[in-house]
N, C-alpha and C positions, 0 to 999 in steps of 0.2 A: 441571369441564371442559366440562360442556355449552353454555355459551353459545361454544365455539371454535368454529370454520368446521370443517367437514370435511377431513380429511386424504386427499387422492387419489391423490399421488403416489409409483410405485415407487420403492424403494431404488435401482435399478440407474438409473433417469433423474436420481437425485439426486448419485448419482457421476459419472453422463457430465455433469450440470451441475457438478461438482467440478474435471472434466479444465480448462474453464476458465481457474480458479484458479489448478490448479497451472501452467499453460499461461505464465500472467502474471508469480505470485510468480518464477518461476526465472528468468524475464528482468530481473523489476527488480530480485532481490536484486544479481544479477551486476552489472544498471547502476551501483547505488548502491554495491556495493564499488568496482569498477575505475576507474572514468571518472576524476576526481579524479586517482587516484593514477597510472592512466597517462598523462594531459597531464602531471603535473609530475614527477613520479618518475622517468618512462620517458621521455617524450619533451624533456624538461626545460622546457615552456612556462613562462613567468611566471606565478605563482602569484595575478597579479592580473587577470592577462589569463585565466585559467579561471575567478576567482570572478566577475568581471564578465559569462564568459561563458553562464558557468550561472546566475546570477541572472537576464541575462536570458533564459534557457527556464523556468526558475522565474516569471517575470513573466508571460512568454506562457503556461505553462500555467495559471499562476491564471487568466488571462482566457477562456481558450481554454477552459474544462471550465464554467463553469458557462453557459459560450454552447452551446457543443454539451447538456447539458442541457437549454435553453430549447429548443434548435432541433428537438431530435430530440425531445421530450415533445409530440408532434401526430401526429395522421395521416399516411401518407404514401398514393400509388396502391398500395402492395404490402402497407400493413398488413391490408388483409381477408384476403388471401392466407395471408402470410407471417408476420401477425404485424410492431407497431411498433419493437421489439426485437432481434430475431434475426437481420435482414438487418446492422443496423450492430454488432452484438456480432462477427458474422464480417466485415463490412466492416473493421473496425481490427484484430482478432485475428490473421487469417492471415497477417497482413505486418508483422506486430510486430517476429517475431523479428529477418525481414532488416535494417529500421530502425537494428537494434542492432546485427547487424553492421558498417553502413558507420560506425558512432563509432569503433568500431577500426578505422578503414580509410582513415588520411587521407592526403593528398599526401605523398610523400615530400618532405620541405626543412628546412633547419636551422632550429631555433625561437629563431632571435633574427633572420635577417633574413627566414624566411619567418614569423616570428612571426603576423600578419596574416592570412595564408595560412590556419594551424592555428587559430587563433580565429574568422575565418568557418566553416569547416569543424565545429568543436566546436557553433556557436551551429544552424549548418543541419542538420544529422544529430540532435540532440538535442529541435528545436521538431516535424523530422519523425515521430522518435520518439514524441512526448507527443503530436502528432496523432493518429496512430493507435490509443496507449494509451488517450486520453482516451474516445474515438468509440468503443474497445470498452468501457471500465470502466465508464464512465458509465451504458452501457446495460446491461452484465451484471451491476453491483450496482444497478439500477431495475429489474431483473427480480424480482428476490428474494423481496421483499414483495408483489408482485402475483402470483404465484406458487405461495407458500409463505405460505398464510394465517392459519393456526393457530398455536399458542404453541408447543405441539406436534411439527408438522410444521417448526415454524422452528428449532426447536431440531435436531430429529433432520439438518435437512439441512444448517444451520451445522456440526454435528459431522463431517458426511458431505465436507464441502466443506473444513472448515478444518484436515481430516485431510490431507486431498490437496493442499490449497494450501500446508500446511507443508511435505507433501511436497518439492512443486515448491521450494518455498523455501530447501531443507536441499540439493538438491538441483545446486540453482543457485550454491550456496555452495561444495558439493564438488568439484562436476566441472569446471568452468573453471580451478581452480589448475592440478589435476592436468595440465594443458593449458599452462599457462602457464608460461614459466622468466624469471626476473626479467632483464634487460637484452635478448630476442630479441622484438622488434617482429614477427615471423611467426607467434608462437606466439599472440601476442594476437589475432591474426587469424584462427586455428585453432579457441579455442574460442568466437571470433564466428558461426562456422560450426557448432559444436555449438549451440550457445545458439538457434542461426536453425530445426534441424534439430527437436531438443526442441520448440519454440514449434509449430510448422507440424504435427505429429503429433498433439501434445496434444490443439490444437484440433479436430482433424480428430474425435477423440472425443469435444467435446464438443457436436457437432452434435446429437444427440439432447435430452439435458438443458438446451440454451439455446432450445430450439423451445417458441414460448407456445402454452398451450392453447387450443383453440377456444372455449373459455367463456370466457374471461378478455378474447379478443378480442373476442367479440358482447358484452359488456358494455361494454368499453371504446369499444365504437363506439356502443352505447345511451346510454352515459353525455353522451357529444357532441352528442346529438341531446334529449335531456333538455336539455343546460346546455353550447350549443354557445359560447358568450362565451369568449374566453380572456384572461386577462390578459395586461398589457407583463412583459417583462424584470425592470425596474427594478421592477413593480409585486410580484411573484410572490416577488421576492429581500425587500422590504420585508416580506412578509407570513410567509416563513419567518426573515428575522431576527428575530419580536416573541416567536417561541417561546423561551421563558428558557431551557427544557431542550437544544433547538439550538444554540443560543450556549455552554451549557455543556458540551456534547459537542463544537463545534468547537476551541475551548481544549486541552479533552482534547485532541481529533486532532493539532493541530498541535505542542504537545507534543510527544506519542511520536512522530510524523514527525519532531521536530528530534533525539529520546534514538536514535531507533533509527537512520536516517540517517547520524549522528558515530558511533556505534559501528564499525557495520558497514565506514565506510568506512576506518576507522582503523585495521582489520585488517592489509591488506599493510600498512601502516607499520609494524604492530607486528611483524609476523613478519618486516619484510627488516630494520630499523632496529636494534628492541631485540632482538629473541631470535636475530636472523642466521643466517633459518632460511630453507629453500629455499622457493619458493612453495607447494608444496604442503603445506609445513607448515599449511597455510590448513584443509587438507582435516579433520582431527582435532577442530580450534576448531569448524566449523559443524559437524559432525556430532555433538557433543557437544548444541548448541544445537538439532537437527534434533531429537534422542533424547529429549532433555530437553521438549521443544515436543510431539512426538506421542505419546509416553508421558501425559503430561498431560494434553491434551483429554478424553478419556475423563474422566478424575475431574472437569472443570472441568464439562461438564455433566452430571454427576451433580449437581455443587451448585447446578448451576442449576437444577436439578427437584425438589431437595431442597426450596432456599431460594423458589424459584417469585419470584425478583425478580433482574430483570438487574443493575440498578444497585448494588444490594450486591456480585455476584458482581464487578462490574466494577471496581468501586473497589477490591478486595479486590487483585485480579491488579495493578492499577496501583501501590499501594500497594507490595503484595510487590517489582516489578518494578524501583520506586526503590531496593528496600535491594538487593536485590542486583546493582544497577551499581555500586556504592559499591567494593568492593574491587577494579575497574580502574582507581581512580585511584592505586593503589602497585605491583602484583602486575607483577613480572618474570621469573615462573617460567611455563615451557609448560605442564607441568604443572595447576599451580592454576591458571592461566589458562582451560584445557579445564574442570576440574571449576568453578568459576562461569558460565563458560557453559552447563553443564549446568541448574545452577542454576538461571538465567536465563531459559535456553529454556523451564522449566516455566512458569515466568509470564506468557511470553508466550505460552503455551497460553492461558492463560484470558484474555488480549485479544484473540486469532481465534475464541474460542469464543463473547465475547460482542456483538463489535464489528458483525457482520450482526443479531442479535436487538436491539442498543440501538437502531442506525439504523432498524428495524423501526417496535420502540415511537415511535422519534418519528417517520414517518412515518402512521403510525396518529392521532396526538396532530394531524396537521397537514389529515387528510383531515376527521376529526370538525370540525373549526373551520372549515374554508373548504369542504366539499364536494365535491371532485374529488381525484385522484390526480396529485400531481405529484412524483414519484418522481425525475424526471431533473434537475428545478433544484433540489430538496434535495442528493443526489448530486452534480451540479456546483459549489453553494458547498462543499460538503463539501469536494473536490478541491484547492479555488479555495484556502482557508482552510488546505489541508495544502501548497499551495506556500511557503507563511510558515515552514514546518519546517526546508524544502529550502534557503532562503535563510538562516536561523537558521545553518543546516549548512554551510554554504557560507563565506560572513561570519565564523565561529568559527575553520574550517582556514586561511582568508586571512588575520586577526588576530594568531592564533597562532602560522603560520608567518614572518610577518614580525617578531612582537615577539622569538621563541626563536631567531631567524636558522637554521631551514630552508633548505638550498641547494636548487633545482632540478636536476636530474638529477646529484646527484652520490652515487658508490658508501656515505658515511657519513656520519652526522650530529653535530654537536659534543651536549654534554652537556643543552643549557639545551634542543635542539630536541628529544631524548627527553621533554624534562617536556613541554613540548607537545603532544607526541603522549599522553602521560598523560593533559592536560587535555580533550583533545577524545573520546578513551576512556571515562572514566570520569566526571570532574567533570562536563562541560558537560552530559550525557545525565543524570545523576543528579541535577542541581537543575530541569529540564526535567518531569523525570517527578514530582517531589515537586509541583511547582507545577499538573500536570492533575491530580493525586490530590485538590489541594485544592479546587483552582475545580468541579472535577465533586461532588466531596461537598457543596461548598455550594447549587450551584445545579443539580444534576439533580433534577426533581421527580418523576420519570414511576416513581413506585411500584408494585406491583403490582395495585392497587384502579382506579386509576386507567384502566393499562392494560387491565384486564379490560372496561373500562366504555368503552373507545375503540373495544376489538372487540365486543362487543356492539350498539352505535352504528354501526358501519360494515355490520355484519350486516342491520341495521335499513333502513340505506340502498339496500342491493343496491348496493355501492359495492369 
């Protein structure tokens, strides 16, 4: 362990850098359950007229995150000050939540002649949305690694962070149902206003934990003044796609962003559709998933410090996380329903446990090869590449609901449109996640010899 950086960071600043997380996870889980299913469930929009409408915030956000990336990875007048991070991690954070409230908050009108109406309305509140998620995410996972240097320290404060963003996560799953009564357009409104309130508190705690160090800044401002040249856009993204192990971690990502995505949002279907159960039956399902998720973390990096290699540890979780989606493509019991998601949740412990330490390693792997830190266009094609999930996810409920004859806003559903809802449950997510277990097993390189030899290198560089 002697060739690691120094570890300087309190625990306590590693959890107000956690607040964050949770600040985030609890707005987007709630995003990615409801939206969907309250334009066509609730308000009964065309089921084509939503996936048109979210593919394109799905398009705009792919575009939009690795430009904010390029844009915001420079100097600004305030970065001496303030630091080039922490102004736009609170610039998009604080106003996340409300963002998310006005989705739930659209013109009152019928959706078939105001149809038009709700579909502007869905495309503008949702691009507004990703604006300001992108502008915070973007900077608050490019903090990470410039931050949190060590193998060490990266592990301790992924742990510290993906405790708390599960939190937020489980969180975000529980408390909006309870909120929620299936057919009352007010109530959807209601826990738009919790979801706003949570958001705006969290971060207020994470002011501490997202503030960069004054060393980190005089370096980074040293570094510009050493090798002030910046590359283009188009140059920068060429030179992080040559990395083999990027390209097989983007795969990975956009995977689990299309398995996790269809699950999540298949939920209300499944609790009003097949089990005909009030919405807050929702509440049981994520908290099983929540238990299962932070019970976990702990032992997942324990094997990380065990095995001292992310990419084993990673593949492992991914792995596990295919077999056990596999029995929602049958299970019509609550019951066993809750205990696989328990299941499940453990698994995806060890993909929050590893997913900031892999991105790590290959930012490491990208500084040693080109000489500067660009943290915020790695993290924007990251983004860019996980909109491809969102649109996977999208495209499959559209598909599906058309082929299984899904009605729009009506109280029941015939037989064939239960299997659908099946499909996008279990199937579609469980051939998703088999296919990053593979491409990542074959082509992640970034071993632990490797990596040791990246940070050593970067040490070397005062980098």
């Amino acid at each position: 362990m002697g060739n690691e950086l120094e570890s300087e960071h309190a625990t306590s600043n590693m959890a107000s850098y956690g607040f964050a997380s949770m600040s985030r996870e609890f707005v987007q889980i709630a995003f990615g359950t409801y939206v969907f299913f309250y334009y066509e469930a609730e308000i009964g929009l065309n089921v084509w007229l939503i996936g048109i409408g979210l593919i394109i915030f799905a398009i705009y956000n792919a575009i939009n995150d690795p430009l904010i990336g390029y844009l915001t990875n420079r100097p600004f007048k305030f970065t001496k000050k303030w630091g080039r991070r922490f102004p736009l991690i609170m610039l998009g954070g604080l106003p996340m939540g409300f963002s998310y409230f006005l989705v739930f908050a659209p013109p009152t009108t019928d959706p078939n002649t105001g149809a038009l109406v709700l579909f502007g309305w869905l495309i503008f509140t949702t691009c507004l949305y990703d604006t300001l998620h992108s502008l915070f995410y973007v900077n608050f996972s490019s903090l990470f690694p410039d931050k949190f240097r060590s193998q060490s320290e990266r592990r301790k404060a992924a742990g510290i962070q993906i405790t708390l963003g599960v939190l937020g996560l489980g969180l975000g799953s529980i408390l909006p149902p309870l909120f929620i009564n299936f057919g009352d357009f007010q109530s959807y409104i209601l826990q738009g206003i919790v979801a706003m309130l949570f958001g705006l508190i969290t971060m207020i705690i994470a002011i501490p934990g997202c503030r960069e160090d004054k060393k980190s800044i005089e370096k980074y401002l040293e570094s510009l003044e050493k090798k002030p040249e910046r590359g283009t856009f188009v140059g920068e993204t060429k030179n992080a796609l040559k990395i083999t192990s990027f390209l097989a971690f983007l795969v990975l990502y956009v995977m689990y962003q299309a398995a996790t995505t269809s699950m999540i949002a298949s939920i209300p279907y499944v609790i009003r559709f097949i089990l005909d159960l009030p919405a807050s039956a929702t509440t049981l399902i994520m908290a099983a998933m929540l238990i299962g998720t932070i019970a976990s973390v702990p032992l997942w990096i324990k094997l990380a410090h065990r095995y001292n290699d992310n990419r084993k540890v990673m593949l492992i979780a991914i792995t596990l996380m295919a077999i056990f989606t596999s029995p929602l493509i049958f299970l019509e019991s609550y019951i066993l329903i809750i205990i696989t998601m328990l299941l499940w949740g453990a698994t995806l412990g060890g993909w929050w446990s590893m997913l900031f330490p892999v991105m790590s390693d290959i930012v490491d792997e990208s500084v040693v090869r080109y000489q500067k830190r660009e943290e915020g266009t790695y993290n924007g094609i990251l983004q860019f590449f996980g909109r491809l999930g969102n649109i996977i996810q999208v495209l499959s409920f559209a598909i599906v609901h058309t082929l299984t004859g899904f009605v729009e806003g009506q109280e029941t559903q015939s037989s064939s449109a239960l299997v659908g809802i099946h499909m996008h449950l279990g199937l579609v997510p469980m051939i998703c996640l088999f296919i990053a277990a593979l491409v990542f097993w074959k082509w992640y390189k970034l071993i632990p010899e490797r990596v040791t030899q990246n940070q050593q290198k970067i040490k070397e560089m005062d980098l």
